[in-house]
RODO-2510 file (C-alpha; in nm, 4 decimals, decimal comma):
residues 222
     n   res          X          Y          Z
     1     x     0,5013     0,5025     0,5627
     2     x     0,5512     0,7888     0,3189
     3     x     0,8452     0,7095     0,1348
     4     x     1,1888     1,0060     0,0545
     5     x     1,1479     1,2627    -0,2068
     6     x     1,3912     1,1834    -0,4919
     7     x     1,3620     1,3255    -0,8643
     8     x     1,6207     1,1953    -1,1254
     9     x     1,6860     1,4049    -1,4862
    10     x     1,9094     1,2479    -1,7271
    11     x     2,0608     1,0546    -2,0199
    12     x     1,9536     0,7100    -2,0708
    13     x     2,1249     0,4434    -2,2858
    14     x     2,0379     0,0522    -2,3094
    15     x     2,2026    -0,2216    -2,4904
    16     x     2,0000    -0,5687    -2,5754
    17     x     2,0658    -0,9065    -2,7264
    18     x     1,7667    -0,8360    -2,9656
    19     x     1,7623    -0,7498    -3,3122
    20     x     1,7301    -0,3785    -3,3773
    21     x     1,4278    -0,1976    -3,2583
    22     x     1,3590    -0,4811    -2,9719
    23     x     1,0721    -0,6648    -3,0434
    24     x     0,9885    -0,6034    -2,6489
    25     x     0,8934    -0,2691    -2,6730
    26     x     0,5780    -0,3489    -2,8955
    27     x     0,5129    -0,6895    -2,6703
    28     x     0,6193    -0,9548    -2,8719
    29     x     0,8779    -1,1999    -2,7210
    30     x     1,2950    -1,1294    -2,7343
    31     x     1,4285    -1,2156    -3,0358
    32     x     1,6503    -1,5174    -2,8880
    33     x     1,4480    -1,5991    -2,6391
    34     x     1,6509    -1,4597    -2,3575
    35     x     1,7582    -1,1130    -2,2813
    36     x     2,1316    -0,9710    -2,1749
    37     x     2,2706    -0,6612    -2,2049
    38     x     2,3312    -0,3424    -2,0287
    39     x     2,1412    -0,0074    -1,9062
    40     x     2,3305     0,3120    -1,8080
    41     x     2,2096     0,6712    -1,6986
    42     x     2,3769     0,9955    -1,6255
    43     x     2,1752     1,2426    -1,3927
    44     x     2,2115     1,5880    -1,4994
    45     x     1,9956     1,6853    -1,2233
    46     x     1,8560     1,5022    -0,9004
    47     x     1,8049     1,4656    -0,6026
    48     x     1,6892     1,2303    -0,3045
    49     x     1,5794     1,3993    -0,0499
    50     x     1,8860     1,6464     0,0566
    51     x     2,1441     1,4485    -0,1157
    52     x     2,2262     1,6402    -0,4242
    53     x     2,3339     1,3594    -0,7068
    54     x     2,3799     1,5827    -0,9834
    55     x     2,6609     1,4204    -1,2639
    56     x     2,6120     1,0922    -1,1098
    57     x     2,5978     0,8278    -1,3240
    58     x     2,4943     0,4146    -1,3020
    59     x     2,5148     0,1432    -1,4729
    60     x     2,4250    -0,2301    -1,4403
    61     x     2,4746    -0,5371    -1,6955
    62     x     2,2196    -0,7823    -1,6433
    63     x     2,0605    -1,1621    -1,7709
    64     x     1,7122    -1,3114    -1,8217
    65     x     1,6661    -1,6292    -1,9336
    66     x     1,3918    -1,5608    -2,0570
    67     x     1,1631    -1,2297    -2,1069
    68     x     1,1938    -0,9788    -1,8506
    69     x     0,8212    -0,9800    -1,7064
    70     x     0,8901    -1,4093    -1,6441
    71     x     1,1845    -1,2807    -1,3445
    72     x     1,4719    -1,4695    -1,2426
    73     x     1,7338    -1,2298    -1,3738
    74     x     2,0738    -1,1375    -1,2679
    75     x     2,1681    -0,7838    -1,2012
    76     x     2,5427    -0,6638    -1,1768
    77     x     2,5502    -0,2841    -1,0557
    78     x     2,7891    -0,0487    -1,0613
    79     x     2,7786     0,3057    -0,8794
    80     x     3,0262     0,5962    -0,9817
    81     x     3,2932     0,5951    -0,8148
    82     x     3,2751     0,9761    -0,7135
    83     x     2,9524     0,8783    -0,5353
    84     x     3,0485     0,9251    -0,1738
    85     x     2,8837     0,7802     0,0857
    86     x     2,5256     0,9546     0,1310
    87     x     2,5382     0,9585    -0,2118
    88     x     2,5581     0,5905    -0,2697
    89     x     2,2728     0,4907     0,0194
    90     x     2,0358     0,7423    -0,1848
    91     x     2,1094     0,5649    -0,5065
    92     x     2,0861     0,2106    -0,3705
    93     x     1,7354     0,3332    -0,1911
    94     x     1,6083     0,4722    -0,5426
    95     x     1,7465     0,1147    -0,6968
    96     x     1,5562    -0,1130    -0,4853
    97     x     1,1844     0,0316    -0,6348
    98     x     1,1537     0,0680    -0,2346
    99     x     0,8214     0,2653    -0,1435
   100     x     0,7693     0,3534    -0,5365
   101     x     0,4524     0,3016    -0,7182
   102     x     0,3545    -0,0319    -0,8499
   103     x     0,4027    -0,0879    -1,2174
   104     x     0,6962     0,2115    -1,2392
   105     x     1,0685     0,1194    -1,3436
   106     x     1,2601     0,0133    -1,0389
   107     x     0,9604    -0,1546    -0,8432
   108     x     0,9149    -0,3639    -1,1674
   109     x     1,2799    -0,4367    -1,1463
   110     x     1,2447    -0,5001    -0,8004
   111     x     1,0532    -0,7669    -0,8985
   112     x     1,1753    -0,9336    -1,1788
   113     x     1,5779    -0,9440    -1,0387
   114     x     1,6194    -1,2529    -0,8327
   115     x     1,9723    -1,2237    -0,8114
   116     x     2,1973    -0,9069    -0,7131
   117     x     2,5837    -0,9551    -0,7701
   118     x     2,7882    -0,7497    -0,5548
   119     x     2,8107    -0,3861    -0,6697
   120     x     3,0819    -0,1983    -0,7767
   121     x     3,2351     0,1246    -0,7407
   122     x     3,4079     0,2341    -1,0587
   123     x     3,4689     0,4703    -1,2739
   124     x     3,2270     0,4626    -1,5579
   125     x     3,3089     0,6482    -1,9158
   126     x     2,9746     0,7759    -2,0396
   127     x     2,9311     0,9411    -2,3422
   128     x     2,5916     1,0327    -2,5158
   129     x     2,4664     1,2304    -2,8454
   130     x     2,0973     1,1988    -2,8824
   131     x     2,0697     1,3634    -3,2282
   132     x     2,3774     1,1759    -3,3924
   133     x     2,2384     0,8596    -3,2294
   134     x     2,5824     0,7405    -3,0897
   135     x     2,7538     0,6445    -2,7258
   136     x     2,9977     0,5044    -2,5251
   137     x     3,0098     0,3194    -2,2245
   138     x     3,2831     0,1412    -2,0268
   139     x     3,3480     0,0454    -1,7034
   140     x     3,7381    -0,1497    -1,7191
   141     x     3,7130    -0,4831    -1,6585
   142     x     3,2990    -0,4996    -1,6399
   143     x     3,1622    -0,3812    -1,9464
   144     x     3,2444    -0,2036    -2,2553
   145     x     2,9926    -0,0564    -2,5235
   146     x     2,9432     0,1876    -2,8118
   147     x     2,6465     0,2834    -3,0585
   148     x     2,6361     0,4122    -3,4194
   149     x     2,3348     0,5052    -3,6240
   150     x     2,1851     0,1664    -3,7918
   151     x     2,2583     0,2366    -4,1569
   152     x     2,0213     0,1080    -4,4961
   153     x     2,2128    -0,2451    -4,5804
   154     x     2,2026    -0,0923    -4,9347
   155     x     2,2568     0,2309    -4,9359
   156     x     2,4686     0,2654    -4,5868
   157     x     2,2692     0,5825    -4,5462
   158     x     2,1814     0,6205    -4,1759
   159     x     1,8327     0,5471    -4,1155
   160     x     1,6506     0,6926    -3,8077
   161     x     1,4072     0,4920    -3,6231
   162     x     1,2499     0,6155    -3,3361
   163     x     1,0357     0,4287    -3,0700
   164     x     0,7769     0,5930    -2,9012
   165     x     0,5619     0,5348    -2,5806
   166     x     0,3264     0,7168    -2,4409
   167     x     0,2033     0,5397    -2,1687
   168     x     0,6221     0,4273    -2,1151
   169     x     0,7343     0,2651    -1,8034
   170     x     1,1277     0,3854    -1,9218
   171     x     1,0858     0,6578    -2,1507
   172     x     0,8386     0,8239    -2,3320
   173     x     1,0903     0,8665    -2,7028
   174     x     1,3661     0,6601    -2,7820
   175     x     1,6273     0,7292    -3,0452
   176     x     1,7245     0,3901    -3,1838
   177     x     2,0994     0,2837    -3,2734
   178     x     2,2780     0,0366    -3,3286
   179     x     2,4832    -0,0895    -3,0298
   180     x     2,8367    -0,3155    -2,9968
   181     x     2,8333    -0,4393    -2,6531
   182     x     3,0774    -0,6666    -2,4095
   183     x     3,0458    -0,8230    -2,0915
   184     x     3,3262    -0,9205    -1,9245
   185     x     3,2598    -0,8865    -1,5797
   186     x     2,9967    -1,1580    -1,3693
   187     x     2,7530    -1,0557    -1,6541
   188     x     2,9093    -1,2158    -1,9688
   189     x     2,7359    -1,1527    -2,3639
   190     x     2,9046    -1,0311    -2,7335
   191     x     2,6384    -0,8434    -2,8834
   192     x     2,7167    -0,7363    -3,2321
   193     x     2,5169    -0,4607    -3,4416
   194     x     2,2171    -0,5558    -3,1798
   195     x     1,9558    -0,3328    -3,0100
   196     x     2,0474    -0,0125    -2,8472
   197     x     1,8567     0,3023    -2,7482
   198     x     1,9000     0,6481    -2,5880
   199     x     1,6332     0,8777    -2,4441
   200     x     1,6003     1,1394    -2,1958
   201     x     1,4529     1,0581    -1,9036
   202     x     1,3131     1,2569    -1,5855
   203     x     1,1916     0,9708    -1,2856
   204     x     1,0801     0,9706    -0,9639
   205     x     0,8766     0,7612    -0,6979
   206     x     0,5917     0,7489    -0,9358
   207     x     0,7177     0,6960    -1,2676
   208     x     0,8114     0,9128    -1,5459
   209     x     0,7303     1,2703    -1,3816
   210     x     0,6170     1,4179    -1,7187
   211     x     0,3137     1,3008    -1,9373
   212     x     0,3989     1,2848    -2,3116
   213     x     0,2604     1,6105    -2,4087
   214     x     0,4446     1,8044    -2,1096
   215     x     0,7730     1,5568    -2,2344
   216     x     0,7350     1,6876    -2,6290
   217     x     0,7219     2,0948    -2,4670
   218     x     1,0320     1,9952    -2,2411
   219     x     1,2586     1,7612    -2,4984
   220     x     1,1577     1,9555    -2,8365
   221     x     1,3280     1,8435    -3,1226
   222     x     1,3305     1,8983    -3,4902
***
């Protein structure tokens, strides 16, 4: 069965226990061995099916004790609070990876979470500047998190690093930082000056709607 039409356009900000750049994104293993952190978007503009869920935005902390593609990890949610309820059903539908294209972002996470603590409804600060490279995130009582451009140990000058995909299953460019990060919700970690990353991102049922060349016309930047 065909599955809704949803489309997703937004802000995108992660937070890992690796060191900075995350060895996972060029296939080599997480730096300790496990992976914890959090994952956060804001949708400028979207949409599943009628349900308008424009200035929406989500957020989950999550574990793996190991690298992601081995499974077993633990996913905490959380769904803004001004979500009402059609709102929330669309997002949990989009969520699941239900009837989305094998190998795209949710249906891998689909696969890979064995464990789904009980979502919450809260509201979530969010706060995102892709050019100075710096965030914030908090949702009282869950998670709280902030990123700063990673600096030259020697010079403190900020260094830019930027990671890009073109066959992504996330993003296409990321704009590397470096990212303070607490869980202390179900989902506990204490990153320090680890991994972070923000990127704009445009999804839907299968994948990243734009190639990379139509993402470079749409996201230009000097």
């Amino acid at each position: 069965m065909a599955g809704r039409d949803w489309r997703i356009e937004g802000k995108y900000i992660e937070y890992c226990s690796c060191d900075l750049g995350c060895p996972c994104e060029s296939m080599a293993d997480p730096t300790q061995g496990l992976c914890t952190g959090l994952v956060a978007f804001k949708i400028d503009k979207g949409h599943c099916d009628g349900v308008s869920l424009d200035g929406l935005v989500v957020a989950a902390t999550f574990f793996f004790p190991r690298a992601i593609h081995h499974g077993h990890g633990v996913m905490h949610p959380v769904i803004d609070e001004r979500a009402n309820e059609a709102q929330r059903e669309a997002l949990f539908y989009i969520l699941s990876g239900a009837d989305q294209k094998v190998g795209t972002m949710f249906q891998i996470f689909s696969t890979i979470i064995e464990t789904i603590k009980d979502p919450v409804f809260a509201k979530i600060t969010f706060e995102w500047d892709l050019d100075k490279r710096t965030s914030r995130i908090e949702v009282p009582g869950i998670v709280r998190a902030s990123s700063e451009p990673i600096r030259n140990p020697v010079t403190n000058e900020e260094h830019r690093m930027l990671t890009v995909l073109p066959d992504g299953w996330v993003f296409h460019e990321a704009e590397n930082a470096a990212g303070v990060a607490k869980g202390i919700g179900p989902i506990k970690f204490d990153l320090n000056r680890r991994h972070s990353s923000l990127a704009n991102v445009a999804w839907g049922p299968n994948g990243l709607i734009h190639s990379y060349d139509e993402y470079k016309k749409k996201y230009a930047r000097p």
